[in-house]
C-alpha positions as CSV (number, residue, x, y, z in Angstrom):
1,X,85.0,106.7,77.1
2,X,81.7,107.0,75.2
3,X,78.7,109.1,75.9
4,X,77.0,108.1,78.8
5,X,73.1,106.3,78.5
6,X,71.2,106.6,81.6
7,X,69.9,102.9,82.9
8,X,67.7,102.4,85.7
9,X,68.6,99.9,87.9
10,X,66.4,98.9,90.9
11,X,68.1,97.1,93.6
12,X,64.2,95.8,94.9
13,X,64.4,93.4,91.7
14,X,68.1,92.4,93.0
15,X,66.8,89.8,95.0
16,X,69.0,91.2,97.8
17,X,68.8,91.1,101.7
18,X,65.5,92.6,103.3
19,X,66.9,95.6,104.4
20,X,67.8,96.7,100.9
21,X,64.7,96.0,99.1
22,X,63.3,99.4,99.3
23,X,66.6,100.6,97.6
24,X,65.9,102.2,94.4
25,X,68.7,104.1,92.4
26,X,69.4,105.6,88.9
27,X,72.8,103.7,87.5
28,X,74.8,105.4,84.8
29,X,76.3,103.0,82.5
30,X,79.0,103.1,79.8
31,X,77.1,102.5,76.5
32,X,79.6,99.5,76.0
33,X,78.4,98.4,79.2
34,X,74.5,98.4,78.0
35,X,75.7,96.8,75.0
36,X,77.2,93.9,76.2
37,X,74.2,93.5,78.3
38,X,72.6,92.1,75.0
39,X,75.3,89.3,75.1
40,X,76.7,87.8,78.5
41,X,76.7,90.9,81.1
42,X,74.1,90.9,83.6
43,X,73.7,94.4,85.4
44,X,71.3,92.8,87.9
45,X,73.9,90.4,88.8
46,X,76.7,92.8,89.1
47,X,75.2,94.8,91.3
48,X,75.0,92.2,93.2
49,X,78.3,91.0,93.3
50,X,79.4,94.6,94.1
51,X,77.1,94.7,97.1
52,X,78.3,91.1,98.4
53,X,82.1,91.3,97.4
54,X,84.6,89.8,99.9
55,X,87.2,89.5,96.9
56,X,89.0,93.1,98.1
57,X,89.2,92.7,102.0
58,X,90.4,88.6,101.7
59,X,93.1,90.1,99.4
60,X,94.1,91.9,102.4
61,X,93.6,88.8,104.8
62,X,96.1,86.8,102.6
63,X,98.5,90.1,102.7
64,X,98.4,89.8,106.2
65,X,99.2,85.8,106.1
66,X,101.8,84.8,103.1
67,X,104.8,85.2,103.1
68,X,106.5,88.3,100.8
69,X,108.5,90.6,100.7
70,X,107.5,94.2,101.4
71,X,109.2,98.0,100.4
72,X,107.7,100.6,102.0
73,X,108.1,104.7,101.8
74,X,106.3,107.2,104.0
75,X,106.6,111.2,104.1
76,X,105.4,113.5,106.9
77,X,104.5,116.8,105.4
78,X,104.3,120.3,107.9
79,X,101.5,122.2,107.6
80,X,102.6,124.4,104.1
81,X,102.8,120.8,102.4
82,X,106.5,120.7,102.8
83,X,108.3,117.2,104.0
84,X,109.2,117.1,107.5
85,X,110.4,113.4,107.9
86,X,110.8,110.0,106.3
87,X,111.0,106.5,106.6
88,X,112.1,103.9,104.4
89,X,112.0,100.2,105.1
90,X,112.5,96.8,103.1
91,X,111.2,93.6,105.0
92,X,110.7,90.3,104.4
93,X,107.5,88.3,106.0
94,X,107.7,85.1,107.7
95,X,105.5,81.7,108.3
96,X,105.9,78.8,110.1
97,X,104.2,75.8,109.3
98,X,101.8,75.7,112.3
99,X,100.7,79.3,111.0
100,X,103.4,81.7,113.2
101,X,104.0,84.8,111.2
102,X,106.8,87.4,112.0
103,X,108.2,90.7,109.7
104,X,111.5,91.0,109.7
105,X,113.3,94.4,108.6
106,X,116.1,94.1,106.4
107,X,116.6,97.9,105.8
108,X,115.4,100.9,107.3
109,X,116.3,104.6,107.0
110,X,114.8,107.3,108.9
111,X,114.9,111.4,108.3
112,X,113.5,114.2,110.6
113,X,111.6,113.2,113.9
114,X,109.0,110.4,112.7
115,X,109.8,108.8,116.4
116,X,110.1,110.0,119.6
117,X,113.3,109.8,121.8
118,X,111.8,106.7,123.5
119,X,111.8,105.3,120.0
120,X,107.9,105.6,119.6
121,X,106.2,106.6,116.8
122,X,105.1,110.4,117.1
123,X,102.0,109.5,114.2
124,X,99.0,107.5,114.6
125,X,99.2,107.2,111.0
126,X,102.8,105.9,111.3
127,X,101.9,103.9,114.7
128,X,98.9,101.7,112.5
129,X,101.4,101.7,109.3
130,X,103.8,100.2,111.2
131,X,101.3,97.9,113.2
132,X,99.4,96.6,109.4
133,X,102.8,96.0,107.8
134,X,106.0,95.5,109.9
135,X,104.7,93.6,112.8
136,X,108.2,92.0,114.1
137,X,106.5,90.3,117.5
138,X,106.0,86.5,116.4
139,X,102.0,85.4,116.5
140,X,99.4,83.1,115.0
141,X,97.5,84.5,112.2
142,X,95.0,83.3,110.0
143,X,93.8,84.0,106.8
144,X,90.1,83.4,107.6
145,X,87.7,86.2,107.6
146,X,86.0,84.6,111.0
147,X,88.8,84.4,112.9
148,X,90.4,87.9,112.0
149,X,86.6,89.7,112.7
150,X,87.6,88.9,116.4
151,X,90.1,91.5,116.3
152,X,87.6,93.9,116.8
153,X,86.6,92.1,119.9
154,X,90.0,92.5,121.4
155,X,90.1,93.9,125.1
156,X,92.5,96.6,124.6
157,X,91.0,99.6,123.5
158,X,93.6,100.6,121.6
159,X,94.0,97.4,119.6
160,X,90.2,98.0,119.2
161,X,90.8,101.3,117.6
162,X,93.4,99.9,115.6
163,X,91.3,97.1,114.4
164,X,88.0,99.6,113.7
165,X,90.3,101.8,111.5
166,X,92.1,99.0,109.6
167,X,88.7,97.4,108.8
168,X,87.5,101.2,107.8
169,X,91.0,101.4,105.6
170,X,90.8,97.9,103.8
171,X,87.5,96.9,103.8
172,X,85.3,100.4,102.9
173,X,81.5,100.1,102.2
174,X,81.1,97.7,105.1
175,X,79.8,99.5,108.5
176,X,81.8,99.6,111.7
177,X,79.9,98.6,115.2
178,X,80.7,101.2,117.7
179,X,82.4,103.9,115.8
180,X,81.0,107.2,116.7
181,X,79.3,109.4,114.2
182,X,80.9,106.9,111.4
183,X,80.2,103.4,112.1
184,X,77.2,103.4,109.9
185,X,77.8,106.2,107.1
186,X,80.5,104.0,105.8
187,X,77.8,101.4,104.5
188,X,77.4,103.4,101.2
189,X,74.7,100.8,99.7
190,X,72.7,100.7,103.1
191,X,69.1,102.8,102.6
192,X,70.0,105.3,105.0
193,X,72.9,106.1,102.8
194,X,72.5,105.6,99.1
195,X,70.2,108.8,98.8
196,X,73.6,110.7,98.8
197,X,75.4,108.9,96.2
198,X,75.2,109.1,92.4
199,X,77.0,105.2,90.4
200,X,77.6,104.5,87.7
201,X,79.3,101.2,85.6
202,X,81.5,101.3,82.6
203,X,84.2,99.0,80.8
204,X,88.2,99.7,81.8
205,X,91.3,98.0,80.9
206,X,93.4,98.1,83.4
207,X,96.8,98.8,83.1
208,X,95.9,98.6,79.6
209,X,95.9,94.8,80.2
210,X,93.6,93.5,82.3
211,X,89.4,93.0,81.5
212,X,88.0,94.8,84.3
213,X,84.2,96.3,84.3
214,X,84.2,99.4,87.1
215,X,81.8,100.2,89.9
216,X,81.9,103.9,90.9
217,X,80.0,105.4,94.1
218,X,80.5,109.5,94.0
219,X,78.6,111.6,97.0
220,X,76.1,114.3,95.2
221,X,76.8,117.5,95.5
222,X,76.2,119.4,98.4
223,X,75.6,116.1,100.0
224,X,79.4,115.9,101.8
225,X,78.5,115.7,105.0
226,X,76.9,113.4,105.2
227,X,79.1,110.6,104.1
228,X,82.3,109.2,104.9
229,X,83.1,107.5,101.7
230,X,83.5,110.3,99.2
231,X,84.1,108.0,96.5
232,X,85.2,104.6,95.7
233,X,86.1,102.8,92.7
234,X,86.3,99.1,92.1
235,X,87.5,97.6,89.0
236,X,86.5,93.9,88.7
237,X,88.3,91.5,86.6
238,X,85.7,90.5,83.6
239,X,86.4,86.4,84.1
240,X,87.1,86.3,87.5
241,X,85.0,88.7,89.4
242,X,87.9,89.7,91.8
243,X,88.7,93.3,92.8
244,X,91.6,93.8,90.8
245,X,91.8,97.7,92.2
246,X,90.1,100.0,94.4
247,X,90.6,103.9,94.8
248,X,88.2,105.6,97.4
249,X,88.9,108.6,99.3
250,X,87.7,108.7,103.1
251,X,86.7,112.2,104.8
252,X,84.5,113.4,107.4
253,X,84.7,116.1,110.0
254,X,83.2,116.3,114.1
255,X,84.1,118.1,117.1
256,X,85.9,114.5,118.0
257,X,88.0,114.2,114.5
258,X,88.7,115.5,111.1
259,X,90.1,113.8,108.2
260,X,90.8,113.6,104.8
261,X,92.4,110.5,102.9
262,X,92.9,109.0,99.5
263,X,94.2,105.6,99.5
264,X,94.6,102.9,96.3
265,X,94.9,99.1,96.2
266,X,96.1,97.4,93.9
267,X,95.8,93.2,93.3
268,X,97.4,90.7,91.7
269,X,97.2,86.8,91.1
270,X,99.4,85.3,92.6
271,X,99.0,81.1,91.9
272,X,95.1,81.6,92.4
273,X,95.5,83.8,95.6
274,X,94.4,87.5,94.8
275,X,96.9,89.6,96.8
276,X,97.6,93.3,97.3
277,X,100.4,94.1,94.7
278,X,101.3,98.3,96.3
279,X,99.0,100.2,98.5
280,X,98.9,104.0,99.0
281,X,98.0,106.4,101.1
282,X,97.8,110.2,100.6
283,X,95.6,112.2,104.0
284,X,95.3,114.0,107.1
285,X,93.9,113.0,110.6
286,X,93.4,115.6,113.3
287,X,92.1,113.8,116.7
288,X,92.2,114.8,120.3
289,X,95.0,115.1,122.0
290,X,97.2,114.4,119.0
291,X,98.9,116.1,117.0
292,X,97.7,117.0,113.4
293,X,99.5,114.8,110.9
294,X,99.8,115.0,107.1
295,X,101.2,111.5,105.4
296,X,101.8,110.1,102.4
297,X,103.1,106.2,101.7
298,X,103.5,103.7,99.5
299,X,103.6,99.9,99.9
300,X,105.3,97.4,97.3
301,X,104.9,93.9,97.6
302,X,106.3,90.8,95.9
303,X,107.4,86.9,96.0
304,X,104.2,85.5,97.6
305,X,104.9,82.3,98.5
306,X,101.6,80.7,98.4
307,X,102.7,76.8,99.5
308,X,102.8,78.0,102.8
309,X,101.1,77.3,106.1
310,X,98.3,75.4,105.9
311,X,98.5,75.4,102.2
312,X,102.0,73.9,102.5
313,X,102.3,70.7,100.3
């Protein structure tokens, strides 16, 4: 990458929502970046679309709702960094034509105690894995942002929790209503929170194929906690403004929990449809009444079968 050129960017000329108008914030930008600014690259614009991106968290949303097939690894780790157990599944995901989705495992293999004799998982982190990916219990779903923002409406407080922290896991930047402590430091361009953040915008192929200009949010120093999001970076696709990848790392620490996690997403197209191509997930929770956990996992998915559901032709 080139030397760095300082730009100013001030979000009060973004033409954004009220409450961000009185956001002001130095931008570092790639000198290829200030370059093509001459020709057909808009910084004003992008910042925009940063801000306002849906792209990443529909990805999920159709993840959730096509049919694929899924291969899945996850490691528990002691506390000297060591593995403890294992779990490795294949699945395939199902839909019905009147939208009735259901995972079915194909193959799984287990090593050291990952579930309790009752056959429940001993791992919150396993227990929400489990609950995002491998869902075997038939039910409607929908692909529709409305619909699946209901979730964290549900009546069980655990299913609340669960919804709250897959939101916090697949949609970051966006606050969380009644999340203690968190809920609102995880909305890193709100005014409250972008004093603690340095960005910055530069040019990146990814996979040394794919046009994509990146958006990078890194806490200031010393500033640590008083964030959630540590840092997060998006690389948009240059023609079709769609979060082709995301790596952020979550961590924050009070008397109710402490943790520490690094997880990245990457997208593919898939006949249009922007869907998650592997996820993973490297981190540490410590909560209440739980035991500490340690995990690592990766998620592979493949054969999307987009003429399905209501899209079925």
């Amino acid at each position: 990458m080139k030397a760095l050129v300082l730009f100013p960017l001030f979000l009060l000329a973004f033409g954004l929502k009220a409450q961000e108008t009185d956001i002001a914030k130095m931008v570092t930008m790639d000198e290829f970046v200030v370059n093509a600014a001459m020709e057909d690259f808009n910084a004003e614009d992008f910042i925009k679309q940063v801000i306002e991106d849906t792209t990443f968290y529909q990805a999920f949303l159709n993840l959730k709702y096509f049919p694929h097939e899924i291969k899945g690894a996850m490691v528990v780790y002691d506390k000297d960094d060591s593995e403890f157990a294992t779990l490795q599944r294949k699945a395939v995901q199902h839909l019905t034509p009147d939208e009735v989705k259901w995972v079915e495992i194909t193959y799984e293999k287990t090593n050291g105690k990952i579930k309790k004799k009752n056959g429940k998982w001993r791992y919150l982190t396993a227990e929400v894995y489990d609950d995002v990916f491998f869902p075997t219990e038939k039910h409607s779903v929908s692909n529709e942002m409305v619909q699946r923002e209901q979730e964290l409406e549900a009546d069980s407080k655990m299913e609340k929790h669960k919804a709250q922290l897959k939101k916090m896991l697949f949609n970051p930047g966006q606050p969380i209503d009644n999340v203690p402590f968190i809920g609102d430091k995880l909305a890193i361009f709100s005014p409250e929170m972008v004093q603690y953040y340095d960005y910055s915008i530069f040019l990146y192929e990814y996979n040394d194929s794919i046009p994509c200009i990146a958006f990078s949010s890194f806490v200031k120093e010393g500033e640590e906690d008083e964030v959630v999001i540590r840092d997060m970076t998006s690389y948009f696709h240059r023609d079709t403004k769609e979060v082709i990848a995301r790596a952020y790392r979550l961590a924050h620490k009070t008397l109710l929990f402490d943790f520490d996690i690094s997880i990245k997403v990457e997208n593919m197209l898939v006949n249009g449809w922007l869907m998650p191509k592997s996820v993973s997930y490297d981190g540490g929770w410590d909560v209440p009444f739980k035991k500490p956990e340690i995990i690592s996992f990766k998620m592979e998915c493949a054969d999307y079968e987009t003429n399905s559901g209501r899209y079925a032709k």
